[in-house]
C-alpha positions in Angstrom: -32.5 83.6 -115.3 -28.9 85.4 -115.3 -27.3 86.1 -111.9 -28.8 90.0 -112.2 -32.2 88.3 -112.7 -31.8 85.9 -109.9 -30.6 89.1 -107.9 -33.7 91.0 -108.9 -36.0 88.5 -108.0 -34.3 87.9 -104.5 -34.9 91.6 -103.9 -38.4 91.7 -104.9 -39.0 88.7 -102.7 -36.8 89.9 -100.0 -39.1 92.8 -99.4 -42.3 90.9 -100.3 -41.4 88.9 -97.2 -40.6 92.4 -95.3 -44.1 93.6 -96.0 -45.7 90.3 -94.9 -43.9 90.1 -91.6 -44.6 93.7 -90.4 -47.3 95.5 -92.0 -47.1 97.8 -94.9 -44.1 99.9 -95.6 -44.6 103.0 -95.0 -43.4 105.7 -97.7 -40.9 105.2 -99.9 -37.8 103.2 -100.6 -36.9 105.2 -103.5 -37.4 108.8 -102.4 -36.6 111.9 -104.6 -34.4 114.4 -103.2 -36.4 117.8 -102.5 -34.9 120.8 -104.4 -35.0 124.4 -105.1 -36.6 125.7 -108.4 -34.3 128.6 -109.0 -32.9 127.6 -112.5 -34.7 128.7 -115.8 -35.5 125.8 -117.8 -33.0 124.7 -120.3 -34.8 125.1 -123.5 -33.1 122.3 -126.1 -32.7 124.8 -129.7 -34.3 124.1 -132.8 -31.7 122.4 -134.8 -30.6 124.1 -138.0 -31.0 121.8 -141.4 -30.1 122.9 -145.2 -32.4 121.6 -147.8 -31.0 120.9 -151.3 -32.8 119.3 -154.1 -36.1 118.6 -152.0 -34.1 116.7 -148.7 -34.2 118.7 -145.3 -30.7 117.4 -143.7 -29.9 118.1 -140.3 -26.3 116.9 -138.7 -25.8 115.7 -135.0 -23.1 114.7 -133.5 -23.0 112.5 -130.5 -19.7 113.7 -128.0 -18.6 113.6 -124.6 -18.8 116.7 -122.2 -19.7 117.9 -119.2 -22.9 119.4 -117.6 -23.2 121.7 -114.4 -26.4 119.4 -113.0 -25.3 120.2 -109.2 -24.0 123.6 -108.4 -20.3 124.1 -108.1 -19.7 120.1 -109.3 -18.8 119.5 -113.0 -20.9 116.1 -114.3 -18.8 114.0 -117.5 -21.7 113.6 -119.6 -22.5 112.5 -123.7 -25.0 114.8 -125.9 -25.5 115.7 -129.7 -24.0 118.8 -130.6 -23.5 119.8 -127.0 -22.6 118.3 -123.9 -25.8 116.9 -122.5 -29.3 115.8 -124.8 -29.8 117.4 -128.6 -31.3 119.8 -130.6 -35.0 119.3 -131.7 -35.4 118.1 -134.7 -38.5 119.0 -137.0 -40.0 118.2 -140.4 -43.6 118.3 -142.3 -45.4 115.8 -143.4 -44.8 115.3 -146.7 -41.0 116.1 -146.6 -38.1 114.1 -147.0 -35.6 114.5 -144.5 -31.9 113.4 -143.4 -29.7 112.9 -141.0 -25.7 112.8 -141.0 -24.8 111.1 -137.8 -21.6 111.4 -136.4 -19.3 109.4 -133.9 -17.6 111.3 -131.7 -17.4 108.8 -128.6 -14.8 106.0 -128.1 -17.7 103.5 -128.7 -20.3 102.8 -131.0 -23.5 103.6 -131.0 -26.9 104.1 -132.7 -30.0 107.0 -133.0 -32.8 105.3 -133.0 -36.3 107.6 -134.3 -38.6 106.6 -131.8 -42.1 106.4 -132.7 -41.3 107.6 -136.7 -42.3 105.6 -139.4 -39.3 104.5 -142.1 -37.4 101.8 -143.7 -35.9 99.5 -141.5 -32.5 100.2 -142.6 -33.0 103.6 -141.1 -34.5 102.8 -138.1 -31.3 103.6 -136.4 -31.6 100.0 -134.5 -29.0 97.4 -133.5 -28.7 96.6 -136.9 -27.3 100.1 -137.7 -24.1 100.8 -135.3 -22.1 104.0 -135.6 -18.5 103.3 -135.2 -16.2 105.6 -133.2 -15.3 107.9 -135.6 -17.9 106.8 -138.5 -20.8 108.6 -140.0 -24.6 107.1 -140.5 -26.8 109.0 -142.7 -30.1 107.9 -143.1 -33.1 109.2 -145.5 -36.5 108.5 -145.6 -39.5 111.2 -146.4 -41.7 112.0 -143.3 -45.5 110.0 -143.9 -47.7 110.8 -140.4 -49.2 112.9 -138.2 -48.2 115.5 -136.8 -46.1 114.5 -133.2 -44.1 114.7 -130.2 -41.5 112.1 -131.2 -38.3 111.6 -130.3 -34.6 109.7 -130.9 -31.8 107.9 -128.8 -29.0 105.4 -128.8 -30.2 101.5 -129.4 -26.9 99.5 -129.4 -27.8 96.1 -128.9 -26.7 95.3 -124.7 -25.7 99.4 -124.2 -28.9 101.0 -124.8 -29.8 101.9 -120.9 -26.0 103.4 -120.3 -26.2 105.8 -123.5 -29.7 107.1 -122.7 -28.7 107.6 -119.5 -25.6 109.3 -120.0 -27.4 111.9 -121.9 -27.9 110.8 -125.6 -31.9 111.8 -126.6 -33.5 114.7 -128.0 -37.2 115.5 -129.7 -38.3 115.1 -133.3 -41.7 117.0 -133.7 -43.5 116.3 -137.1 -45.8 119.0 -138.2 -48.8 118.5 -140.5 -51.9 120.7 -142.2 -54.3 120.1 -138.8 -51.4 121.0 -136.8 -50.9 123.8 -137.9 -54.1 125.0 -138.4 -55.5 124.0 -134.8 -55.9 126.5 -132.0 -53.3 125.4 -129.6 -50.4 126.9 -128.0 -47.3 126.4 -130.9 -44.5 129.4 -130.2 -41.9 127.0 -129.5 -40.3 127.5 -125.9 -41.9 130.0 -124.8 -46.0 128.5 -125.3 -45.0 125.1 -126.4 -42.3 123.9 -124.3 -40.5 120.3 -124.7 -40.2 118.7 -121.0 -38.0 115.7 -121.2 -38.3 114.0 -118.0 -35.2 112.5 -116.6 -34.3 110.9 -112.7 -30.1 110.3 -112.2 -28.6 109.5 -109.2 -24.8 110.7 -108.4 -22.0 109.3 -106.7 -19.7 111.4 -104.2 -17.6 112.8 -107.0 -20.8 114.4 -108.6 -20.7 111.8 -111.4 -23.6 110.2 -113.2 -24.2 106.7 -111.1 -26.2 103.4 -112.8 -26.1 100.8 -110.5 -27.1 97.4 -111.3 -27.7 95.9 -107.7 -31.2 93.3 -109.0 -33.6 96.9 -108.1 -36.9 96.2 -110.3 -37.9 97.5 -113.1 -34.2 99.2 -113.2 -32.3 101.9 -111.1 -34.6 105.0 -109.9 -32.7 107.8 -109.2 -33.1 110.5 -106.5 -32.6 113.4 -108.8 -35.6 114.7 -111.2 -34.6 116.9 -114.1 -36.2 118.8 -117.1 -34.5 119.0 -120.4 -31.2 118.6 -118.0 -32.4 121.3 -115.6 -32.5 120.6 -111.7 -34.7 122.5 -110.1 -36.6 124.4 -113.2 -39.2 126.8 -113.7 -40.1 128.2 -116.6 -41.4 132.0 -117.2 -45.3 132.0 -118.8 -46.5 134.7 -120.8 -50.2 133.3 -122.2 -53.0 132.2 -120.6 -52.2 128.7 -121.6 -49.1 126.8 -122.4 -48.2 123.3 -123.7 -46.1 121.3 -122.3 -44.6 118.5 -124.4 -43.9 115.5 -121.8 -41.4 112.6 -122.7 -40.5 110.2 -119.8 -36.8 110.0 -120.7 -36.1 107.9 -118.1 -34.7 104.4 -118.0 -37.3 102.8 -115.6 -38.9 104.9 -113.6 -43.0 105.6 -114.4 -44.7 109.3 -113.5 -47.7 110.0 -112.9 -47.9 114.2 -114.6 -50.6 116.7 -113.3 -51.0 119.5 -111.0 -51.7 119.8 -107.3 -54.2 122.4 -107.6 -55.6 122.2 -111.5 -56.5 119.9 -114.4 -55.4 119.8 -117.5 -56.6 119.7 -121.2 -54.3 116.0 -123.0 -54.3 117.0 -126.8 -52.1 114.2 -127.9 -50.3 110.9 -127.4 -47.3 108.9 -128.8 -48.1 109.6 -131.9 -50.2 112.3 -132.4 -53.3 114.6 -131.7 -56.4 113.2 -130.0 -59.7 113.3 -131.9 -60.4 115.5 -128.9 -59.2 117.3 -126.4 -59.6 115.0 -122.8 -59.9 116.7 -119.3 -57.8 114.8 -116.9 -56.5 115.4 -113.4 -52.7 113.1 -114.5 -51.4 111.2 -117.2 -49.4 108.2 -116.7 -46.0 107.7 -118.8 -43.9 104.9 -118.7 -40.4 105.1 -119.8 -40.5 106.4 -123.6 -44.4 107.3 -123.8 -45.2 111.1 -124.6 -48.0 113.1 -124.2 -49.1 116.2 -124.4 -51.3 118.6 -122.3 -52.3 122.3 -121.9 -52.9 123.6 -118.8 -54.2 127.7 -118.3 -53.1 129.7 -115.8 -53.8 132.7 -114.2 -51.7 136.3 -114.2 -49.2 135.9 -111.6 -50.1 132.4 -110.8 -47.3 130.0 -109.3 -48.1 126.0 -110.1 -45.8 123.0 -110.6 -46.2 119.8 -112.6 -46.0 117.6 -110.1 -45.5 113.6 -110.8 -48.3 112.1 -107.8 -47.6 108.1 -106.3 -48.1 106.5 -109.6 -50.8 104.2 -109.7 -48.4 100.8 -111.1 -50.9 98.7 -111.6 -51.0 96.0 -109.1 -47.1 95.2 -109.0 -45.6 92.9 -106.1 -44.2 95.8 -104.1 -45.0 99.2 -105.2 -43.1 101.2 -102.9 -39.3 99.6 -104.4 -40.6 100.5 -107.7 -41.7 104.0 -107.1 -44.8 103.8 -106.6 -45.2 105.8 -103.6 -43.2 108.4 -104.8 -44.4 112.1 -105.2 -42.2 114.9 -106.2 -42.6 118.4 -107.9 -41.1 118.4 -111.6 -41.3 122.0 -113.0 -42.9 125.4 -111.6 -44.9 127.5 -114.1 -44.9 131.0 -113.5 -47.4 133.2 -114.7 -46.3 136.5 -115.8 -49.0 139.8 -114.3 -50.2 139.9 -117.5 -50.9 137.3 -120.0 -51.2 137.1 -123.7 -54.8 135.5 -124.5 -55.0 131.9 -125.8 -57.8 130.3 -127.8 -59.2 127.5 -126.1 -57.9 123.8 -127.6 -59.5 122.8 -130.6 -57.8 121.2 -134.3 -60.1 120.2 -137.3 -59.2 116.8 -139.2 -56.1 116.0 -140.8 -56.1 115.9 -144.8 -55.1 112.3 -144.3 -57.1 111.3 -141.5 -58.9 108.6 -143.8 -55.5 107.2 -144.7 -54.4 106.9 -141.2 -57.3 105.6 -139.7 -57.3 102.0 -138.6 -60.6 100.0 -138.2 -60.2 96.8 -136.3 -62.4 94.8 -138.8 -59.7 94.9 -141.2 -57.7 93.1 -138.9 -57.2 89.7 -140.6 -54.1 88.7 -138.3 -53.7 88.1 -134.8 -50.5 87.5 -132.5 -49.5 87.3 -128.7 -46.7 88.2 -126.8 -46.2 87.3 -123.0 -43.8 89.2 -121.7 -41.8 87.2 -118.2 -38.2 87.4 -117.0 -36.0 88.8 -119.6 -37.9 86.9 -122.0 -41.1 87.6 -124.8 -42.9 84.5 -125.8 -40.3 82.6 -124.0 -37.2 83.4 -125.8 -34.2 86.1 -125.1 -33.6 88.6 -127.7 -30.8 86.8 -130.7 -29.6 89.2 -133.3 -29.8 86.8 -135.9 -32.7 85.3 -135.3 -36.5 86.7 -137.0 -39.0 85.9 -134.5 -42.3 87.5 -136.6 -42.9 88.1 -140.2 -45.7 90.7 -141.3 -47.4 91.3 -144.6 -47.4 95.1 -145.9 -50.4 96.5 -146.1 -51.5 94.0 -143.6 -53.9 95.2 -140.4 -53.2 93.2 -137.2 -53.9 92.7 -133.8 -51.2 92.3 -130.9 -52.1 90.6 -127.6 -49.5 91.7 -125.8 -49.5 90.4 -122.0 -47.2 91.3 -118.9 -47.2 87.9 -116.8 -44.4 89.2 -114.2 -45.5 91.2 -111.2 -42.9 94.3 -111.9 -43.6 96.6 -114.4 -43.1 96.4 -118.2 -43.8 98.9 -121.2 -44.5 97.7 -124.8 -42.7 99.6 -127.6 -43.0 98.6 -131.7 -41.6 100.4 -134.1 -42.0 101.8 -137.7 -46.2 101.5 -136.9 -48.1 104.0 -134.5 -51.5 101.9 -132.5 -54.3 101.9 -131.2 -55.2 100.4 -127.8 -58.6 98.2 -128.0 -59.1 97.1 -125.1 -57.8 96.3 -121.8 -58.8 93.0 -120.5 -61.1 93.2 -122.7 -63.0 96.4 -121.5 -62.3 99.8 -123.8 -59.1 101.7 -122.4 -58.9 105.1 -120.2 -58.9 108.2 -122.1 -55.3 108.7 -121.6 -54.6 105.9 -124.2 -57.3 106.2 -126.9 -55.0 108.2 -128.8 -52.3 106.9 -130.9 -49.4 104.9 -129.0 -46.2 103.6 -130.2 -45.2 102.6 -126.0 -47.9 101.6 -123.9 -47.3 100.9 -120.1 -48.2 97.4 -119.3 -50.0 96.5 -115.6 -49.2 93.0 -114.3 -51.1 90.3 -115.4 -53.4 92.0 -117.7 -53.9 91.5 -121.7 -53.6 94.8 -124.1 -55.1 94.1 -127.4 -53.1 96.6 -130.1 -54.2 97.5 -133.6 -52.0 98.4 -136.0 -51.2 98.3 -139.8 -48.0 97.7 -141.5 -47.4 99.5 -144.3 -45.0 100.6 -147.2 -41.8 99.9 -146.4 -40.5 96.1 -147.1 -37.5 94.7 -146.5 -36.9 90.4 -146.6 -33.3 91.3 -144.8 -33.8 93.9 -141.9 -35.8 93.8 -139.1 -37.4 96.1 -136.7 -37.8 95.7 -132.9 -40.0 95.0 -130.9 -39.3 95.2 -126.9 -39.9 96.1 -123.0 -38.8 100.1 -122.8 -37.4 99.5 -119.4 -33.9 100.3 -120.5 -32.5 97.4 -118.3 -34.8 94.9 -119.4 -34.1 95.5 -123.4 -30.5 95.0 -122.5 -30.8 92.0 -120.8 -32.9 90.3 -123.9 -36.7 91.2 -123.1 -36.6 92.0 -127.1 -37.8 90.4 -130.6 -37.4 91.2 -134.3 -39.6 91.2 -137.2 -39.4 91.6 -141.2 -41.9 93.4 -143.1 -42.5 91.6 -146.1 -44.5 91.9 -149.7 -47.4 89.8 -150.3 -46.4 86.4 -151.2 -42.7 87.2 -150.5 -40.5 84.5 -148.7 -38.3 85.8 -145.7 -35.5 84.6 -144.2 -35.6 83.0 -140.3 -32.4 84.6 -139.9 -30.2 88.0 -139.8 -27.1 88.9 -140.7 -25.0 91.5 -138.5 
């Protein structure tokens, strides 16, 4: 273990001991500040792209700023084109997009598309810094279903601090059964991004990441939506969609309503085969989902994110797991426009996309325990796993430490089997590219690896607690063609 590991675990322990010497804890020991919801909800803009000769090319431009978060205090901040998050990107199926990248910070950095499927060169990884000052501009054309993605800074070591100083923003891939299916889609005002974010501020106002051994990572005490404290949001349907990415560096929600259900239409990576009733939806750090919920004319409700349920870690309540807080109020307007009930036919590539678990001729496991997967701490020039294109696998993925973990792989969207062996809750029979893992439990994950090769550079795989990637709780892998030989090692 490093020192911060050693620290982490005393602090665990330390508390573990607590609980054992005097009963259970009561409440929280990571509580979220109460606040007022008397700011309209920050709506990040569509970004503006050119297309020439076929390519859809969009600009951003990562910068430092500052951001009004509490009133009368002025927060330093980073953003794309603005001081604090990015514009929302979007694309169809089919197209082929770009992305000029620009430096504007005194550091490097990286945009990483989370949850899109490219070459690994333009995965926007470690292996592709942007230098202070320097321009990156990937290509690649857009090849699966329609999504609530999204993009943000992976420097190797630096990736918790960027994300959390503001660098993120939605990517939203539209297809033919998106378009075509009866859901909410008027963007911000019916369909409304909700990036989920907790900061904490020191005396001065300014953004605060402490490193003092907390598990999984530093919770803050201040909830935001798309960079708005305290937001509602003005409804004119009878339904509305809320797009929900947990933004956050470590902390886990637990989404729904206090007085309602809620229709989930979609996961990580796409629509549902159905829509699922549920009363929440549990997202670790990076997982997305997406729900309708109706309301009535003048109706007042809030998403609300209940104690999440973390799955049996040593001691819930450090870890936020008896924390319950109000996210974003929904106000229903006296009278609504009517919305169709959620429904969506097939996708024209559904039988492409589809995997089937008896073509999976390769199987692999991953134990995930300190900072460490399958016992070793993340090397930049080392290949830990080489896959065949074309190939269908299955991951074993296991979390063997009692604090939480999530799973993230890129370039491939899956599907959870099962669940210690037994089939997974509804909330994750869609398609996942971040799953939340419960301690000491086995997640069996089908995917399929697929047209982009490359014998030179990898893709990641890794823990999505922000803290944890830094500190080496990630691995590479090459995807190869059939018969090809790949190096054991990287160059950087």
């Amino acid at each position: 273990m490093t020192g911060r590991g050693v620290r982490a675990a005393t602090a665990v322990l330390g508390v573990a001991l607590a609980v054992s010497g005097c009963g259970a804890i009561g409440g929280s020991v990571t509580p979220v500040r109460e606040v007022e919801f008397d700011s309209e909800l920050a709506i990040p803009p569509l970004a503006e792209s050119s297309v020439v000769d076929g390519v859809r090319t969009f600009d951003l431009t990562a910068r430092s700023g500052t951001r009004e978060f509490l009133p009368g205090v002025e927060t330093p901040t980073w953003g794309f084109d603005g001081p604090y998050l990015g514009p929302t990107l979007r694309a169809e199926r089919g197209e082929r997009v770009a992305v000029r990248v620009t430096n504007e910070l005194d550091e490097a950095t990286s945009v990483h598309w989370h949850g899109m499927h490219l070459p690994a060169a333009m995965d926007g990884g470690p292996h592709q810094p942007v230098a202070p000052g320097g321009t990156w501009e990937p290509t690649w054309r857009i090849d699966q279903p329609a999504a609530t993605l999204w993009y943000h800074p992976h420097p190797h070591g630096a990736t918790e601090e960027h994300v959390y100083r503001g660098l993120a923003g939605l990517f939203l891939l539209d297809d033919d059964a998106s378009r075509a299916a009866e859901l909410p889609s008027e963007y911000g005002v019916d369909d409304v991004p909700v990036v989920v974010q907790d900061k904490a501020f020191d005396d001065d106002g300014r953004l605060e990441l402490r490193h003092d051994g907390a598990e999984p990572g530093m919770l803050g005490d201040t909830v935001m939506t798309n960079g708005t404290v305290g937001a509602y949001h003005e409804v004119t349907t009878e339904r509305v969609r809320l797009r929900l990415l947990n933004g956050s560096t470590a902390r886990t929600y637990a989404f729904g309503f206090a007085d309602r259900s809620f229709d989930l239409v979609a996961t990580d990576g796409g629509l549902l085969d159905a829509p699922v009733r549920l009363d929440e939806v549990r997202l670790a750090p990076g997982e997305r989902a997406e729900v309708v919920v109706a309301l009535e004319p003048g109706e007042v409700t809030r998403l609300r994110s209940a104690e999440p349920d973390l799955g049996g870690v040593a001691v819930p309540s450090t870890m936020g797991g008896n924390d319950a807080f109000d996210v974003l109020e929904l106000r229903a307007a006296d009278r609504l426009t009517p919305s169709p009930v959620p429904a969506w036919g097939r996708s024209s590539h559904a039988d492409d996309d589809e995997l089937r678990a008896e073509d999976a001729a390769v199987s692999r496991s991953f134990e995930l325990a300190g900072r460490q997967i399958n016992g070793e701490r993340m090397d930049m020039g080392r290949v830990d796993e080489v896959v065949t294109a074309g190939d269908t696998e299955v991951w074993e993925v296991r979390n063997a430490n009692p604090v939480p973990h999530s799973f993230h792989v890129h370039d491939v969207q899956f599907r959870v089997l099962t669940v210690d062996g037994r089939e997974p809750p509804p909330q994750l029979t869609g398609p996942k590219d971040t799953v939340y893992l419960e301690p000491r439990r086995t997640y069996r994950l089908l995917m399929r690896f697929e047209d982009y090769t490359d014998a030179e550079m990898p893709y990641m795989y890794h823990c999505h607690m922000l803290l944890h990637e830094d500190e080496g709780m990630m691995g590479q892998f090459l995807v190869v063609e059939p018969g090809e030989t790949a190096s054991d090692h990287v160059e950087h």
